[in-house]
C-alpha positions as CSV (number, residue, x, y, z in Angstrom):
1,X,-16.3,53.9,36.5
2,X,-18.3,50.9,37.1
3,X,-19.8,50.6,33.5
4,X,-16.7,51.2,32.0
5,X,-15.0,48.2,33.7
6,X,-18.3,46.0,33.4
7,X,-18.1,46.8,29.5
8,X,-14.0,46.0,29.4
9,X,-15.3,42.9,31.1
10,X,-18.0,42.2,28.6
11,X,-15.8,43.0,25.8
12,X,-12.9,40.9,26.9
13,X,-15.2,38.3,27.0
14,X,-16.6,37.9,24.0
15,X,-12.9,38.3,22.7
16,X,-12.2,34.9,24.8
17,X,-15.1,33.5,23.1
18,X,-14.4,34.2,19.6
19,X,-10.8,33.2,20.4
20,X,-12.4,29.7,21.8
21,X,-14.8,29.5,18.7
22,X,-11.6,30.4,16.4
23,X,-9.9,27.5,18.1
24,X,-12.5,24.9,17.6
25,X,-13.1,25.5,14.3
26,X,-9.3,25.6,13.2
27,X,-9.1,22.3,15.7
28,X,-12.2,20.8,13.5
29,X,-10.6,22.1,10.0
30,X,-7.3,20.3,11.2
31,X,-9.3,17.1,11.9
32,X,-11.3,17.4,9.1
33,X,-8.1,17.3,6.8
34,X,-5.8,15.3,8.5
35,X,-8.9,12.4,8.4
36,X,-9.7,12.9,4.7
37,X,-5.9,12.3,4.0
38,X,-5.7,9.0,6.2
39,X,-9.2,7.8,4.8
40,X,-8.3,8.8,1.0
41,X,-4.5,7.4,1.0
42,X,-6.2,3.9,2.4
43,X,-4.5,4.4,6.1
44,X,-0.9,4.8,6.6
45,X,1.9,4.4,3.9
46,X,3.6,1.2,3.4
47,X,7.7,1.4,3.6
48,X,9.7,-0.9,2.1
49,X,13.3,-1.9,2.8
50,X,14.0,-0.3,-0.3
51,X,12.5,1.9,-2.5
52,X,12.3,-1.2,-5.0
53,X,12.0,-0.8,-9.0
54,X,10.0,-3.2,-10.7
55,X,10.2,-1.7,-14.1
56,X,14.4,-2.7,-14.1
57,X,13.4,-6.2,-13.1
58,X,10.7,-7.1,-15.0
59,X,10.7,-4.6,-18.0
60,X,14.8,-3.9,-18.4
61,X,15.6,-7.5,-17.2
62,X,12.9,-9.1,-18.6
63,X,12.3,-11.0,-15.6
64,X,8.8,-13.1,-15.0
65,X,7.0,-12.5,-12.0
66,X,7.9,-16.1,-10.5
67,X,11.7,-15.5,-10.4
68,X,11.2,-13.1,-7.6
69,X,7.4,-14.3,-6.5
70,X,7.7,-18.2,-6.3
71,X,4.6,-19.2,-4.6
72,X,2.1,-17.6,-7.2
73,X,1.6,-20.7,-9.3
74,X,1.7,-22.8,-6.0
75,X,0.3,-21.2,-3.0
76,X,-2.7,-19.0,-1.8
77,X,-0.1,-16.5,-1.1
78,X,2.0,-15.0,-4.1
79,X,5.5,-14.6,-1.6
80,X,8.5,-11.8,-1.5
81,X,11.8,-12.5,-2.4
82,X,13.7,-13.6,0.7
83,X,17.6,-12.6,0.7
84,X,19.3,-15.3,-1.2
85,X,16.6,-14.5,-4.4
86,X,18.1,-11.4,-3.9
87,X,21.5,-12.2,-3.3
88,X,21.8,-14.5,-6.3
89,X,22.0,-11.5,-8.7
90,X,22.6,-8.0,-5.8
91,X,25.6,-9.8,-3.6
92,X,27.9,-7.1,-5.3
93,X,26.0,-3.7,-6.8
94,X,24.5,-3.6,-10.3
95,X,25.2,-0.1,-10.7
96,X,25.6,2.8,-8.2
97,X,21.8,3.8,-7.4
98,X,21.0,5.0,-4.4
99,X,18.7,2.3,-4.1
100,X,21.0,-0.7,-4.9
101,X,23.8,0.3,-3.0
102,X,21.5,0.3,0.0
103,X,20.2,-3.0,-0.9
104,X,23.6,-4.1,-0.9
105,X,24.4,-2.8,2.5
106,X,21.1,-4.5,3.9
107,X,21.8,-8.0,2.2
108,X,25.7,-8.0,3.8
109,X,23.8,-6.9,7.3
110,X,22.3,-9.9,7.4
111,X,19.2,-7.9,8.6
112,X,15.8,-9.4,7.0
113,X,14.0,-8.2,4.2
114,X,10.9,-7.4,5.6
115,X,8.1,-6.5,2.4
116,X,5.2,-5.7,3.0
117,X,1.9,-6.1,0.9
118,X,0.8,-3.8,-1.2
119,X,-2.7,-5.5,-2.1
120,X,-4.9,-6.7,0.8
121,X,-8.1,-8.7,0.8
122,X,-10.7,-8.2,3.9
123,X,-9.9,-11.1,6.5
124,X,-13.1,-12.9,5.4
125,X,-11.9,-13.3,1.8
126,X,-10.0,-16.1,0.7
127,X,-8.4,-15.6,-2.3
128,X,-5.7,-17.8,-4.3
129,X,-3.1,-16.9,-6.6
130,X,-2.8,-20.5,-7.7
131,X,-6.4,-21.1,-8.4
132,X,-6.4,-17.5,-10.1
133,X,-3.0,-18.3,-12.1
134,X,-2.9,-21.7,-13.2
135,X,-6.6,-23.2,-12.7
136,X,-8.1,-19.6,-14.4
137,X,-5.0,-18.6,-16.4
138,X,-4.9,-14.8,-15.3
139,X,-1.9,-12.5,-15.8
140,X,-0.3,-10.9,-13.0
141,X,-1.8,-7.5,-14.4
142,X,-5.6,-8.6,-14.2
143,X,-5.6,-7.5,-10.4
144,X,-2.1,-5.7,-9.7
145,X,-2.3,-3.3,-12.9
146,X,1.0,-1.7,-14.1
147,X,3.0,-2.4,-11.0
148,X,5.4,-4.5,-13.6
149,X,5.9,-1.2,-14.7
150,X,6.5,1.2,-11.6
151,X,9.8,2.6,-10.9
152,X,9.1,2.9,-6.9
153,X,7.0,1.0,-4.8
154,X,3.3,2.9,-4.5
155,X,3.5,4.2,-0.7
156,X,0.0,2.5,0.4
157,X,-2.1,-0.5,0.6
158,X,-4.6,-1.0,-2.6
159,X,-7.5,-3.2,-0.8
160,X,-9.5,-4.8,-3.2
161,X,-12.9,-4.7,-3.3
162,X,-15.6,-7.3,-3.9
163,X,-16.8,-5.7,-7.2
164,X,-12.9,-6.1,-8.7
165,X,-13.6,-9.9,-8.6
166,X,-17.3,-9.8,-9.4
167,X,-16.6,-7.9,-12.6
168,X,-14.1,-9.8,-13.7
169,X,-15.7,-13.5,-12.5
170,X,-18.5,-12.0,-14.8
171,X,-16.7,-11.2,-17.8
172,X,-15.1,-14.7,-17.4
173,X,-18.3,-16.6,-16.3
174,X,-16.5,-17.8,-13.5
175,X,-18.4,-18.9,-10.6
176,X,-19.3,-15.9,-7.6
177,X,-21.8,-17.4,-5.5
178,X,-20.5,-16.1,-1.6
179,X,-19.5,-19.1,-0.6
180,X,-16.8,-19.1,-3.6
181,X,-14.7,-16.8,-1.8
182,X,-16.5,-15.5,1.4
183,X,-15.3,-18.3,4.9
């Protein structure tokens, strides 16, 4: 009777083993995936106050960047539209969208518009849109692509990377010694 129960023992055993090992490796499989999908959507999604529609703007409404971006041509920073940009044309709804009716809501609220930046430079890089814009000339789409053109706001961060400029500064013979950008 002994060897029976010292084998139920040993067999029970290696059952708690391979449910441990079964364990770790669906625990690593989790990690493994739930990391690759941080790392490959560039960290967590960005959420806007609204789920904001360039394409109307820029495309339907033939608006230029600067009506709702004023610093671009002036500033290092390009600036968001603060509530009386907004205001001036969303006071009362432009439709019945989802969207602006909630845009609506939020500018009445009195609550702040609170954007947040969908391209990001390292901390070391100091980049300028007026030296970019009006000393170089660029368009808008030169770094930011289509986003003129998008119907929702992308849900993450693009962070540009040092070869974006240095191909470009390149093909422009613009100057891309470290110092140029890197403080």
């Amino acid at each position: 009777m002994t060897e029976t129960s010292g084998s139920d023992a040993s067999g029970e055993g290696r059952g708690i083993q391979r449910a441990h090992l079964l364990a770790a490796l669906v625990g690593f499989v989790v990690f493994f995936v739930a990391s690759a999908a941080i790392v490959g959507s560039g960290g967590r999604g960005v959420d806007q106050p609204i789920p904001f529609n360039h394409r109307i703007h820029t495309v339907d409404n033939d608006m230029a960047c600067t009506e709702c971006h004023a610093f671009y041509e002036k500033e290092a920073f390009s600036g968001f539209p603060d509530r009386d940009t907004c205001a001036f044309c969303h006071e009362e709804p432009q439709g019945e969208s989802a969207a602006e009716l909630a845009l609506v809501e939020l500018l009445k609220s009195g609550a702040p518009l609170d954007w947040k930046p969908l391209f990001r430079q390292p901390p070391h890089v100091f980049y300028s849109h007026r030296r970019h814009v009006q000393a170089a000339e660029i368009e808008c789409e030169s770094c930011h692509g289509d986003i003129g053109q998008s119907e929702a706001p992308p849900r993450r961060v693009r962070r540009l990377e040092m070869d974006d400029c240095i191909d470009c500064h390149q093909e422009e013979d613009a100057a891309y010694d470290c110092t140029t950008c890197h403080r």
